[in-house]
C-alpha positions in Angstrom: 46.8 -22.1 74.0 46.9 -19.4 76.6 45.9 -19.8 80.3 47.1 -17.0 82.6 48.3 -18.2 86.0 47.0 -21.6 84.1 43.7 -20.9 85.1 42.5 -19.0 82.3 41.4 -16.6 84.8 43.5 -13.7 84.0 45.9 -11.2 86.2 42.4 -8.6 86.6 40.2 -11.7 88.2 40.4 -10.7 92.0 39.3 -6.8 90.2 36.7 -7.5 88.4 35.7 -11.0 89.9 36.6 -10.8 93.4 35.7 -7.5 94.6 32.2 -7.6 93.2 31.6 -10.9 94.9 32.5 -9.2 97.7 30.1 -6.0 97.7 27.2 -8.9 96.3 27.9 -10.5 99.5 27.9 -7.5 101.4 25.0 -6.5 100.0 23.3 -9.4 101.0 23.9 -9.1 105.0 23.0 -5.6 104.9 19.5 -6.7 103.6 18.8 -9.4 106.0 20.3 -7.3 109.0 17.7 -4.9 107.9 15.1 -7.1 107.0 15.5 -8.7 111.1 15.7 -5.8 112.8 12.6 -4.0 111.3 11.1 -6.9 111.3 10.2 -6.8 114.6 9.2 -3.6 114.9 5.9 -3.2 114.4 4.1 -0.8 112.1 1.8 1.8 113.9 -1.2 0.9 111.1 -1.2 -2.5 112.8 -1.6 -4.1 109.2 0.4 -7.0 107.9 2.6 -6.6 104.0 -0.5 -8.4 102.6 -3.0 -5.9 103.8 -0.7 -3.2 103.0 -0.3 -4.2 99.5 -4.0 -4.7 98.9 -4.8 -1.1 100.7 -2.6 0.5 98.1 -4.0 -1.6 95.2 -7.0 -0.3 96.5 -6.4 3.7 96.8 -4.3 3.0 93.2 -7.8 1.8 92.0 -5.8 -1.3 90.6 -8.5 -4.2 90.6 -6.8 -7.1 88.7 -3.7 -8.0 90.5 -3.9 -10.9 93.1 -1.7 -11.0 96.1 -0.4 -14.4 97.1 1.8 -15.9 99.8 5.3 -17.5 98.1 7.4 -20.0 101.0 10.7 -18.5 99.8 12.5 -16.0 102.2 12.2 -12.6 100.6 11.2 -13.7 97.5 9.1 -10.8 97.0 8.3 -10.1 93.5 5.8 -8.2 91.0 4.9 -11.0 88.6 3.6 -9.0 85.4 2.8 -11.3 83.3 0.7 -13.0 85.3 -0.9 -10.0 87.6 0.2 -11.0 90.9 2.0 -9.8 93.7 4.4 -12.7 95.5 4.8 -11.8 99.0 7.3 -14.3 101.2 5.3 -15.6 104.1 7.3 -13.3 106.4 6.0 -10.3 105.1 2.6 -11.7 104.1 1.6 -12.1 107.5 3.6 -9.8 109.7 2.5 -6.0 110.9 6.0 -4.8 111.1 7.6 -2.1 109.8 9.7 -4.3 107.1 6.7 -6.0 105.9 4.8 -2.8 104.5 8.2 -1.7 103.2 8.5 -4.2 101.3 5.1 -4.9 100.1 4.8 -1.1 99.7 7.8 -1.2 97.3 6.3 -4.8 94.7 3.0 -3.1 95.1 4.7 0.2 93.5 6.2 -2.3 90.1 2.4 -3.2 90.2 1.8 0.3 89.7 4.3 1.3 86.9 3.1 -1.6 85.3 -0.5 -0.1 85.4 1.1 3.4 84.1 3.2 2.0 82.0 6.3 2.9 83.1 9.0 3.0 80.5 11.8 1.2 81.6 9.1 -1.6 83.3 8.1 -2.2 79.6 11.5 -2.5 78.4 12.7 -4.4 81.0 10.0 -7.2 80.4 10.8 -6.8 76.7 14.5 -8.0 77.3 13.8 -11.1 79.5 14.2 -13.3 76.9 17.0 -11.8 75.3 18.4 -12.0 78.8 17.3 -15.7 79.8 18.9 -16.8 76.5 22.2 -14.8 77.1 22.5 -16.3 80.4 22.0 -20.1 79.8 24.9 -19.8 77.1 27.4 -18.1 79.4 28.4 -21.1 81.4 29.1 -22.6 78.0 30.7 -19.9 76.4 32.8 -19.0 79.2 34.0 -22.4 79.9 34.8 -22.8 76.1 36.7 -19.4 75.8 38.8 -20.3 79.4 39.5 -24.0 78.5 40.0 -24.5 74.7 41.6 -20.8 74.5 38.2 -20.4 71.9 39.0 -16.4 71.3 35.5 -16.5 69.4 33.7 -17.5 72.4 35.1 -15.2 74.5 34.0 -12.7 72.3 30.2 -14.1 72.4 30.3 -14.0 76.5 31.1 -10.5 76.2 27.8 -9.9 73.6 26.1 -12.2 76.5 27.4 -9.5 79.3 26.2 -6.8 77.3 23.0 -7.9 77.3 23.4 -8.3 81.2 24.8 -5.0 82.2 21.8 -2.9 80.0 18.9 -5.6 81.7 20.5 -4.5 85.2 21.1 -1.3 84.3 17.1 -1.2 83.5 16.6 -3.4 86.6 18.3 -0.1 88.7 15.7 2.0 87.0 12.8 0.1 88.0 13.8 -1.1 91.1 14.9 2.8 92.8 11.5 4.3 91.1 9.7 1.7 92.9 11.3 2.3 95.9 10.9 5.9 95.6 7.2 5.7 95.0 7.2 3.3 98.4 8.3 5.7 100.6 5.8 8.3 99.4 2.7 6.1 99.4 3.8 5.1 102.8 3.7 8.6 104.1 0.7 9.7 102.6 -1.3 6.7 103.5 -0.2 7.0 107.2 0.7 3.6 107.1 4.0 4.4 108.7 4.9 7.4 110.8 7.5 10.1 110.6 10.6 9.3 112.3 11.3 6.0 113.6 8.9 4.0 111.5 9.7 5.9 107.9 14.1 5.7 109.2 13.1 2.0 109.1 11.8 1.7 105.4 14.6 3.9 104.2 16.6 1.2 105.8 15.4 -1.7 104.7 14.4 -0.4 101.0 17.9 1.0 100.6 19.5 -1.7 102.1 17.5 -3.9 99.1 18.7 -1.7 96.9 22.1 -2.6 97.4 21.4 -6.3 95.7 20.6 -4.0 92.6 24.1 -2.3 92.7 25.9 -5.1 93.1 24.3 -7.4 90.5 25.0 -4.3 87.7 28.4 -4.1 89.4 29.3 -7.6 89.0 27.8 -8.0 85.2 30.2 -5.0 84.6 33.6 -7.0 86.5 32.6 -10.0 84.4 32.2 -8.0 80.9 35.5 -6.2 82.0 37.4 -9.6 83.3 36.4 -11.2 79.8 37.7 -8.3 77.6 40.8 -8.0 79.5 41.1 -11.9 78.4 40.5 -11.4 74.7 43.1 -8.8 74.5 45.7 -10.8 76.1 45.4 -13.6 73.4 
């Protein structure tokens, strides 16, 4: 049986492991740095991420999506399935500059939904695929490190396959809706040029970071795991 350092982790761990928990972390400050400063900055529409959301929902003459408070710190999400638009409680009820950046940017997945948007259908095609890939992982990998199972290993890397394409998708989706964000923003004069659109660019880029890094650290893990399979 073959454990490198006795571990099982492998000599490319801090490589593909390490340095892309380190960007997700990263990532991560940069978003709630953001997310505070522009926070408190208030939007020069005077209209909180709820009303925001709803005004574009409006103009996008989308009628049948609901948007709803959720208690979890930016938890902000597009729920498809379901046709509603989770705002965190933040964002729901602030006028700030934050706020309808972010409630500009789930509003814009409610509108590739609405259109259809490619890479929005195939990415709610894969979720199961991907749920399912991702509840066997800690077993697999734990499997393949422990009992040296080569077989396993194998079936984590099939797992992070699966991964990398869903977040590779997820990238898609995620910088279109951003993209469509900043325009609708503009051209609804919700925020201003200059100081008020710098700050959406901030924060949505800054969100977009969490997007990089999650594809970044599906790719160390696929990487770390075939590096282990050739070593045994």
């Amino acid at each position: 049986m073959y454990y490198p350092f006795g571990f099982g982790l492998g000599s490319h761990w801090l490589l593909y492991i390490g340095v892309p928990l380190i960007i997700g972390i990263w990532a991560q400050i940069r978003v709630s740095s953001a997310f505070s400063k522009w926070s408190k900055v208030r939007d020069s529409a005077n209209i909180t991420g709820a009303e925001c959301a709803r005004e574009i929902l409006q103009a996008a003459q989308i009628h049948d999506v609901d948007v709803v408070e959720t208690n979890d710190f930016l938890g902000d999400h597009y729920d498809p399935t379901n046709k509603k638009l989770h705002l965190s409680s933040k964002v729901y009820h602030t006028p700030s500059v934050a706020a309808v950046g972010i409630a500009a940017h789930e509003t814009g997945h409610a509108i590739q939904h609405a259109k259809a948007y490619a890479p929005l259908k195939a990415r709610m095609a894969i979720v199961p695929v991907t749920m399912i890939a991702s509840q066997m992982l800690p077993f697999v990998i734990l499997g393949g490190l422990f009992f040296g199972i080569t077989g396993l290993i194998t079936l984590g890397i099939y797992c992070y396959l699966i991964l990398l394409v869903f977040q590779l998708i997820t990238l898609l989706v995620e910088f279109d809706a951003s993209r469509r964000a900043k325009i609708i923003l503009r051209e609804m004069g919700i925020v201003q040029p200059g100081r008020e659109v710098a700050g959406v660019n901030n924060v949505l880029n800054a969100a977009a970071l969490t997007y990089v890094a999650a594809f970044i650290a599906a790719l160390g893990n696929l990487l770390w795991l075939m590096s282990l399979r050739d070593r045994r």
